[in-house]
N, C-alpha and C positions, 0 to 999 in steps of 0.2 A: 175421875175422883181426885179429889185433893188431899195431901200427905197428913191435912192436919196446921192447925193455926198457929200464927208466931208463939212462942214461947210467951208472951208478955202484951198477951191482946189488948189489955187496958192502959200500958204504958206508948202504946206506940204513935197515936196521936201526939204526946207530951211531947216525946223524943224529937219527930218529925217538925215540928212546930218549933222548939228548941232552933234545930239546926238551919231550918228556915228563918227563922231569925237575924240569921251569922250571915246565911249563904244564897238571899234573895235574890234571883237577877232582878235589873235595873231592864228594866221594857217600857218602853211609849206609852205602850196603853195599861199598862199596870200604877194603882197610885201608889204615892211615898207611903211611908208607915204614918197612920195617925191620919189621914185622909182619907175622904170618903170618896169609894169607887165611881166611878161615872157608867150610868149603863151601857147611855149611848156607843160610848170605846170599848167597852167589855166585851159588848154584842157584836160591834165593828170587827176587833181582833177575832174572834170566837169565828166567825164566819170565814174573816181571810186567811186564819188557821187550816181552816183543813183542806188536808192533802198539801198543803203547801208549807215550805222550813221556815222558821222565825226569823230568819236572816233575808228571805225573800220578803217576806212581809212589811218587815218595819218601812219602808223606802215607800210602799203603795198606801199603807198608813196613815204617814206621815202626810202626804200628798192630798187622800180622803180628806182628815179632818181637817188641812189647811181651806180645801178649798167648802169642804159643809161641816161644819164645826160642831153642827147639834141632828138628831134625829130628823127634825122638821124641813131643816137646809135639805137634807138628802132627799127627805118627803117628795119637796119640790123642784129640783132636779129634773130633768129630760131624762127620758131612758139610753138616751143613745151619749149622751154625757156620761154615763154613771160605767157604762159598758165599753164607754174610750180609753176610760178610768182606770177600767180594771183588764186592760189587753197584758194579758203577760202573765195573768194568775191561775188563768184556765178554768174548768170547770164551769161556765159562764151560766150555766142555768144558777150558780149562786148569786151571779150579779143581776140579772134578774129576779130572784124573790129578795135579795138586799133589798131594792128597791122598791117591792111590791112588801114588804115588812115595816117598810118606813114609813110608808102611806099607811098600813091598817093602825102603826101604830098612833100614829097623827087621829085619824080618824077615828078607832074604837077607844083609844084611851086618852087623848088630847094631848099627846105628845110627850107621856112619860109611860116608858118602860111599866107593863106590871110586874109583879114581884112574886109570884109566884110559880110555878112548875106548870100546872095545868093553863094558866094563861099565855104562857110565855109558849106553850107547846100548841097553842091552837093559832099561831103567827104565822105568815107564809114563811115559808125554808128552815124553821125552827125546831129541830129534832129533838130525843131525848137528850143527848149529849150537853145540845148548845144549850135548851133549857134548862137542863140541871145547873151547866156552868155559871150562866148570867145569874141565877138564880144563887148560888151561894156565892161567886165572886162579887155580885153588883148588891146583891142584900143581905150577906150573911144570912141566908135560910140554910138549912140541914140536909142541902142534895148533894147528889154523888156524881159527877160529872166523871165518865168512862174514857178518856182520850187513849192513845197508842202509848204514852211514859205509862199513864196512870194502872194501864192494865198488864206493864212488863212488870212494874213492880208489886201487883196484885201478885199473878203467876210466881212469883219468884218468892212470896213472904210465905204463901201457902202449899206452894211446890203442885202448883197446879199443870197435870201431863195434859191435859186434854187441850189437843191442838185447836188453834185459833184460825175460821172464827167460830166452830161451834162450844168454846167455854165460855162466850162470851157472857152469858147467865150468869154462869156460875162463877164471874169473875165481878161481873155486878153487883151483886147478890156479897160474897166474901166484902169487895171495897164499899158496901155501906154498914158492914161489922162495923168498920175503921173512922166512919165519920164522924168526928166528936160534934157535941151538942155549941160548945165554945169554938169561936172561930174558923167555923165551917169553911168560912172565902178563903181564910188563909190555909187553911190545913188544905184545900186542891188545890191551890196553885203550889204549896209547898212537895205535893205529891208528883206533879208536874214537873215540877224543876229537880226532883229529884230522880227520875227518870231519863231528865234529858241530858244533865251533867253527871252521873254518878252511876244509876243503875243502868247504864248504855246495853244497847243491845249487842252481842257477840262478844265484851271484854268489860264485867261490871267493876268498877271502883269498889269492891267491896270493904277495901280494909278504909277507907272515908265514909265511908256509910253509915248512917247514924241509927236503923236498923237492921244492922250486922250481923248483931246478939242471936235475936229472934226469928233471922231468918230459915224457913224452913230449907230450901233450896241450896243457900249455902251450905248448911250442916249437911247435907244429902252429896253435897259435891255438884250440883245437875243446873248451878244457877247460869252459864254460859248458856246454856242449851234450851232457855226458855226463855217467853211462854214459844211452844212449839207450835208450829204452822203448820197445814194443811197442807199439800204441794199444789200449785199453783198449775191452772190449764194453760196449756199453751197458747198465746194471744195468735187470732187468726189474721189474715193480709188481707184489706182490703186496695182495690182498684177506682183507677177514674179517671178524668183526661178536665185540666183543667181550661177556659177559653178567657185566654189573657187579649184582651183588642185594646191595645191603645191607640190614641189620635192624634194625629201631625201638630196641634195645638197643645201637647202635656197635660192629656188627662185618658182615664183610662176608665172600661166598666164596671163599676161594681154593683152588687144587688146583695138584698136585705135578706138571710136565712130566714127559714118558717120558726116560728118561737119556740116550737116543741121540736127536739132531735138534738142531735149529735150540734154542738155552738149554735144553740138556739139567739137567735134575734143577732146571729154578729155581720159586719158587713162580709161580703165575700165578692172571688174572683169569680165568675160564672164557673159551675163544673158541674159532667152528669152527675148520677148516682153515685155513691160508693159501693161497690159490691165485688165480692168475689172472683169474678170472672173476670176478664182481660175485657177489654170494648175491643172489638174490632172498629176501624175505622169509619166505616157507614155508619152502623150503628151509631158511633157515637155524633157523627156530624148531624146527625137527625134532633141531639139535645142543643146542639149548638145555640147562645143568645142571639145569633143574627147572620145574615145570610153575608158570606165574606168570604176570600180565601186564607184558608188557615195552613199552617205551615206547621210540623209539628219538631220543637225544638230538640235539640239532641239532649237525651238524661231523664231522670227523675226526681222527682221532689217525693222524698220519704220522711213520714211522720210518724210518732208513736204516739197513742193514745190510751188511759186505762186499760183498754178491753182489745185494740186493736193496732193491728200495723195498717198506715196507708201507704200508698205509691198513687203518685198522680203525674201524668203525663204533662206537658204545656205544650197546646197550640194560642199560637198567636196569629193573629192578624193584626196589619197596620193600615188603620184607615186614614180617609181624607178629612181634613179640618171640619166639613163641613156636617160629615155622617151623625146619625143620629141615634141614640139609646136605644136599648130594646127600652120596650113597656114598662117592663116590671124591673130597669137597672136604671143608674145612673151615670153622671160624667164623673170624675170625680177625679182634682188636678195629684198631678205626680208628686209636685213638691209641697203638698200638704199630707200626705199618705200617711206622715207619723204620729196625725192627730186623728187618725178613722180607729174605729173599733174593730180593727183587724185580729183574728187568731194568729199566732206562730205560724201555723202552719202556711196561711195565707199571703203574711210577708214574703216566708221562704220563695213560696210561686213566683210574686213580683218580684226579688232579688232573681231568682232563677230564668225570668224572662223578660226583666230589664238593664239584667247586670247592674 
């Protein structure tokens, strides 16, 4: 349950929008005052938002719209271009429906963004969120885009205990009380940035805060301690043995992930499974890409993932100039590695088994 609404429910749109006025940041894909939003960038940033910090972003951005400047550019694009693009941002099943978003929208609308919630939410990878946002950032409509600021300082105006994520309703629900009829795109991004410089999580800027007055949370004393969180499951370890083969000529195997899973569609070093249990050796030289001897190097390559810890093994084998690919992998030269659509993870393997 929630303690009860700011003091001053009808003024706090004013307040907020006030302050954002003063205290905008300056972002790439945000326009100046008095310009009109670009969808295309809206929906760009929106997507390489999440799970990832603004500071990360801006540099993959910037890079995006130099080299596909409108929706249609990215339409036509290669998958494996867009996916080389995006190595470093994770989550890559986003980089693939980015791109499979830029096509329907090419295709079902001729190349401009619709403007609405319900269209903008039937796009590949287009959630409630991102639709709400594009949706009042790119055309000033009346939606309520839920981000991680936007719903600390939901929790904290309304003194909302119910740990996250199940308040999340109810915190939805509270932040479209808040959404004025006037300047909808400004008033979330202003909710946003108030969030992310002011209402911080663990030490809020409160006595800067330009709903201070009204806050519930504060007057209660409880505003550090929210919104409060669920305890979090313990991420479990997975296992695997990866099979690094380079070739006396400077190139090495790589093969193409299945699109659905764990870095769907990214290149990869050949490796079993991931799973829980240890491979024993047999076992695993049974997955091996090709028949060779493998040497298994000293250490491991550890990775953390949302959900999971990895540890992978490396064996390597060193073939002759002349050897040939598995089936289903390729050759692929050493000293072009930094332009493959590699995961972190994957680099780590080849630094770890190429020095």
């Amino acid at each position: 349950m929630d303690s009860g609404p700011p003091s001053d429910l009808a003024g706090t749109a004013g307040r907020l929008l006030a302050w954002y006025d003063r205290h905008r940041r300056r972002l790439p894909w945000r326009a100046l005052p008095g310009e009109r939003p670009d969808p295309y960038r809206v929906w760009l940033s929106e997507i390489m938002l999440q799970q990832t910090t603004v500071a990360t972003v801006g540099p993959y951005f910037e890079r995006f719209t130099a080299r596909w400047p409108s929706v249609g550019a990215l339409a036509a694009a290669p998958l494996d271009a867009v996916l080389a693009e995006w190595a470093g941002l994770g989550y890559y099943a986003r980089a693939r429906n980015l791109h499979a978003c830029a096509q329907a929208v090419v295709e079902r609308h001729g190349g401009a963004f619709p403007d609405q919630e319900a269209a903008l939410l039937a796009l590949p990878g287009v959630g409630a969120y991102t639709a709400a946002a594009v949706a009042a950032i790119a055309f000033d409509r009346p939606a309520t885009p839920l981000d991680g600021n936007i719903e600390r300082v939901v929790a904290r105006l309304f003194a909302v205990a119910e740990p996250l994520p199940g308040a999340k309703p109810t915190l939805r629900r509270l932040a479209a009380t808040l959404t004025p009829a006037e300047r909808p795109g400004d008033y979330a991004q202003a909710a946003m940035d108030l969030g992310a410089t002011v209402c911080l999580p663990g030490r809020p800027k409160c006595l800067l805060c330009p709903l201070e007055a009204g806050c519930r949370a504060r007057a209660l004393g409880i505003a550090e301690r929210l919104p409060a969180r669920a305890a979090k499951a313990e991420r479990p370890t997975r296992r695997g043995v990866a099979f690094l083969a380079p070739r006396a000529a400077g190139r090495v195997v790589l093969r193409r992930r299945p699109d659905k899973g764990q870095l769907g569609g990214k290149a990869e070093v050949p490796s079993t499974d991931w799973r829980a249990e240890a491979w024993e050796a047999a076992e695993a030289a049974g997955q091996a890409p090709l028949a060779a001897v493998w040497d298994a190097l000293p250490g491991l390559v550890r990775h953390t993932f949302t959900h999971f810890h990895l540890e992978l093994a490396v064996w390597r084998a060193d073939l002759p100039p002349e050897a040939a690919a598995p089936a289903t992998a390729r050759w692929a030269p050493v000293d072009a590695l930094a332009g493959e659509a590699l995961p972190t993870v994957m680099r780590k393997v080849l630094r770890h088994g190429l020095g």
